[in-house]
N, C-alpha and C positions, 0 to 999 in steps of 0.2 A: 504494500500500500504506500500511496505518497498522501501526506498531511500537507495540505497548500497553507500559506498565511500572506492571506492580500491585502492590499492595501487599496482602498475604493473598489477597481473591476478586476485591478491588476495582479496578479502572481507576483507577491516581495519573493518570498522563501517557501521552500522548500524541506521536510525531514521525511527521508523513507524508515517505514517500520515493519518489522517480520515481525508475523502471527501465528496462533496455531489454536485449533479448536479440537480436541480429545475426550476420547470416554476412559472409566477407570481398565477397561480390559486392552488398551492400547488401541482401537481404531482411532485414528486421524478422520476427522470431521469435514475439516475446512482449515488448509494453509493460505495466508497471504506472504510468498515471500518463502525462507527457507527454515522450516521445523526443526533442523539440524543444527541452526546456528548458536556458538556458545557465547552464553553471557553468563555475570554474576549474579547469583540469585537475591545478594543484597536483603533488606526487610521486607519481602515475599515472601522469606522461608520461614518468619517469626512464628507462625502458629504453626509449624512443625518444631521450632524450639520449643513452645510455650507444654510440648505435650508431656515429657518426662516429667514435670512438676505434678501431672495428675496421674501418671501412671506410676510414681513412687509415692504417690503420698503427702508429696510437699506441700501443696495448695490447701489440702484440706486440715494438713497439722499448723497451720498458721492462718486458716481461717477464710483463706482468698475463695471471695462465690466471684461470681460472673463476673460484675463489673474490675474488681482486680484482674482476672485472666484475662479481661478485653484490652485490660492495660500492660500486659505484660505479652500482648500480641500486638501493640500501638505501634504506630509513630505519629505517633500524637503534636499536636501544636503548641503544648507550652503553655496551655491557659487554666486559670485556676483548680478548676474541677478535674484535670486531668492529674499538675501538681501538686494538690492537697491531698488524691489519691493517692499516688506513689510516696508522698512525705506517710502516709498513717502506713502503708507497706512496709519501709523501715522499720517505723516504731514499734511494728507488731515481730520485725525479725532482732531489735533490740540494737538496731547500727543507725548509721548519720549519714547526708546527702555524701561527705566526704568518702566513702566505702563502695559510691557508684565508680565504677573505672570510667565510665563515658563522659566526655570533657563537655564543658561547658558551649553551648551556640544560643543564636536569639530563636528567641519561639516562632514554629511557623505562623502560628497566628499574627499577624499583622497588628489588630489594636492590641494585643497583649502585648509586643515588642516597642509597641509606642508610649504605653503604659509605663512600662518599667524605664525607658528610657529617660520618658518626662521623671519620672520620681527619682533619676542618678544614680539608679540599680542595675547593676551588671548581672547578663541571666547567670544559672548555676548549673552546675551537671544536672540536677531536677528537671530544668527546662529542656533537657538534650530530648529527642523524640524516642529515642531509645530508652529512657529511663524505665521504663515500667519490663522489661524484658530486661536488665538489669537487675533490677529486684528481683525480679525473678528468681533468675540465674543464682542471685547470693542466697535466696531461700533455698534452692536446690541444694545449695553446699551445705548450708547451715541443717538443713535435714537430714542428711546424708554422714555429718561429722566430718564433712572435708571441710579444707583450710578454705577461707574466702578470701585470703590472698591468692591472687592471680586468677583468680575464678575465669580471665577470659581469654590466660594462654592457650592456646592448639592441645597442648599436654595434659591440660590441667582436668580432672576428672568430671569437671559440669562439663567443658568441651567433648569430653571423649563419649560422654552417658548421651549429650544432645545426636553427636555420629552416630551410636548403636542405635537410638532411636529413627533416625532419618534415611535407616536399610532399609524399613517396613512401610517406606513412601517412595521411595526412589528406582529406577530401574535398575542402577548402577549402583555396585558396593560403594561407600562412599568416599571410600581410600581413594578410591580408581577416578575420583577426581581432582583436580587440580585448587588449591585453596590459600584465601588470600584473605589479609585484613579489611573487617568492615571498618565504614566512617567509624564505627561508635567501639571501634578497638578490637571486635571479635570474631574470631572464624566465617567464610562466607563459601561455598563451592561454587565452580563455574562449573555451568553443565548447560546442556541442549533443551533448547526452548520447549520442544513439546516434553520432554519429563519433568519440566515445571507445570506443567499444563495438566498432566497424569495423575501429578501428584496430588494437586487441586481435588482434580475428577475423583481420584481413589478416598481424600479427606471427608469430601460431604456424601462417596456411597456407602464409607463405613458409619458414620455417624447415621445416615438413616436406618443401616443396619445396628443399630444401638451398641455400638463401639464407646465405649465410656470414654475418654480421651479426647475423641473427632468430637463428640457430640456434645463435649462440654464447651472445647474452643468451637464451634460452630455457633454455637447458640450465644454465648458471650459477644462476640464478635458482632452477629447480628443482631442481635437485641439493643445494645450499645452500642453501635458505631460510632457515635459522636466522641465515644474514648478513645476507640483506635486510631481516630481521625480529628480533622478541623473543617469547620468551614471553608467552604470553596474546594474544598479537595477533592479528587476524582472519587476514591474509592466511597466518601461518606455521600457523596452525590449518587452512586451506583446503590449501594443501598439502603439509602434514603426514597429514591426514585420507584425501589420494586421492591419498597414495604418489606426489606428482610429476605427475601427470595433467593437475591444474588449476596453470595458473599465477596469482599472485595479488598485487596491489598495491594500496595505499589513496592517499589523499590526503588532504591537511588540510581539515576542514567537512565531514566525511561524503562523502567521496566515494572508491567503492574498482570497480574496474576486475578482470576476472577473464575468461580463455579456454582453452581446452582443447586441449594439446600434439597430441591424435588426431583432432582434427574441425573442425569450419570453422564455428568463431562465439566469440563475445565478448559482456563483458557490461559494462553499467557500470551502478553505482548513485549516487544523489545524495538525501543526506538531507537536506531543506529547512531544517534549524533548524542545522544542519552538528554535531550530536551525534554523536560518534564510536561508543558505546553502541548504535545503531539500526543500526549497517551491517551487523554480523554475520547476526542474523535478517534481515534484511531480504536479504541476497545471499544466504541459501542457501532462503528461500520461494522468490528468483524464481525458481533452480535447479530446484529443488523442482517448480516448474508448468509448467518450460518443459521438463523432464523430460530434464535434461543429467545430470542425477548416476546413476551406475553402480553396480549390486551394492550392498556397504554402504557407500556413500558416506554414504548419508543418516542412518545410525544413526552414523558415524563421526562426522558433526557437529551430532550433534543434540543436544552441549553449547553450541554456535555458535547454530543455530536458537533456541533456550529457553533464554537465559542464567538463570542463577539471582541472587537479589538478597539477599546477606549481611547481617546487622548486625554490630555491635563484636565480637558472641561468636562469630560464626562460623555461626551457625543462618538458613537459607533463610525469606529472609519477603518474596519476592517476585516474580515473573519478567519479562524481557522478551522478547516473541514477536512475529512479525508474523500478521497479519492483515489479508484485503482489505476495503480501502475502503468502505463503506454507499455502492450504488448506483453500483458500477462494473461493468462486463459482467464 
């Protein structure tokens, strides 16, 4: 697919994006582009982190119901409700905002970063979007009787408990692929676009199949998206749009991940220039053709599909759309 961004009639720019539309038993649905292609799985793969916490027992020996697991699946915006969350997280694992490894950035929320700004407050690792999968992570140790020093080397046993878990989603052993530091300091594998997409698919068939683990982050997830997310953001726009149906997660470089709580299949998408701007349109065309979206799903985000492109005053002087490719089937 090509994502156009015009300006008045014209073509400014340009982002191609590869797609891929999958069931959990591996049929390929619908490619735009090449299924094969690797990229980082980035915070995509967070609710397959988030699952060892409930499969050992950690979530429920500390207390965490939904709304902490939707935050420990986030990449959340940094705005109160998100950080007042992850601060009572701590306090219930007995540690301080200092014991998150994930470094400090401004919230993606917008008025929450102008907020703090006017008030001469610098954000904290709290504010990182990663904080609530953090916490996490330090529960997992702290339940477990490991050290939560280094809790987010490659070596260190939350890392290696998240790999043994991430076999029972992935095609690929997960040695057998290549891995590299997240933004937020921790483990990430690069792997082929449609086994993110599988993965997805196989997430929401086990959970319908009452998989305690899937069907707890599924339902967290959807239920609360405003946690995992912020406004304006794709994925809370995806499941805000289809009332909880689609569950939706992005990752850093354009890359965002999406499957359907009632059917059996997954999607992922990977925008090549990793513009965040192109994921929107570009995830609900492939919907769109692979003909996953229900009743008014599609007018519900066909602010998402056709973003509009503002100036200073506030007046539309531009759109971005996708669009398939010149000389693709």
């Amino acid at each position: 697919m090509i994502v156009e961004v015009s300006r008045g009639d014209e073509v400014e720019s340009t982002h191609r994006v590869q797609g891929v539309v999958c069931s959990a038993s591996g049929r390929e649905e619908l490619c735009a582009g090449d299924p094969e292609i690797l990229t980082y799985w980035r915070s995509a793969m967070k609710p397959f982190q988030a699952i060892p916490l409930l499969e050992d027992g950690a979530a429920e020996a500390f207390g965490f119901g939904p709304e902490e697991l939707a935050l420990v699946c986030a990449s959340h915006g940094g705005m109160r409700q998100h950080t007042e969350r992850v601060a009572g997280m701590l306090r219930r694992l007995g540690l301080a905002e200092d014991h998150l490894h994930c470094g400090p950035h401004d919230p993606f929320d917008r008025d929450t970063a102008q907020v703090l700004s006017c008030a001469g407050r610098l954000a904290g690792r709290i504010h990182n979007n990663c904080s609530g999968k953090h916490a996490g992570m330090l529960a997992l140790a702290l339940h477990h009787g490991w050290p939560i020093e280094g809790y987010e080397k490659p070596d260190h046993p939350v890392q290696q408990r998240v790999r043994k878990s991430l076999a029972d989603w992935m095609d690929h052993e997960p040695q057998d692929h290549q891995w590299a530091l997240d933004g937020c300091g921790v483990p990430t594998p690069r792997m082929p676009l449609h086994e993110m997409a599988r993965a997805y698919s196989r997430l929401v068939r086990r959970a319908a199949d009452g998989d305690p683990g899937a069907r707890a982050v599924a339902n967290a997830m959807t239920r609360f998206p405003q946690l995992t997310s912020s406004p304006g953001r794709v994925p809370l726009e995806i499941m805000e749009a289809t009332a909880g149906r689609l569950l939706a997660k992005e990752g850093a470089e354009g890359v965002l991940c999406v499957a359907a709580l009632d059917e059996d299949w997954g999607m992922a998408v990977k925008v090549e220039d990793g513009s965040i701007r192109a994921v929107g349109p570009a995830a609900v065309e492939l919907m769109r053709r692979s003909g996953v979206l229900r009743g008014g799903e599609q007018d519900a985000l066909a602010a998402v599909a056709e973003s509009p492109i503002r100036n200073t005053l506030g007046e539309v002087v531009g759109r971005i759309r996708a669009r398939e490719e010149a000389g693709s089937d």
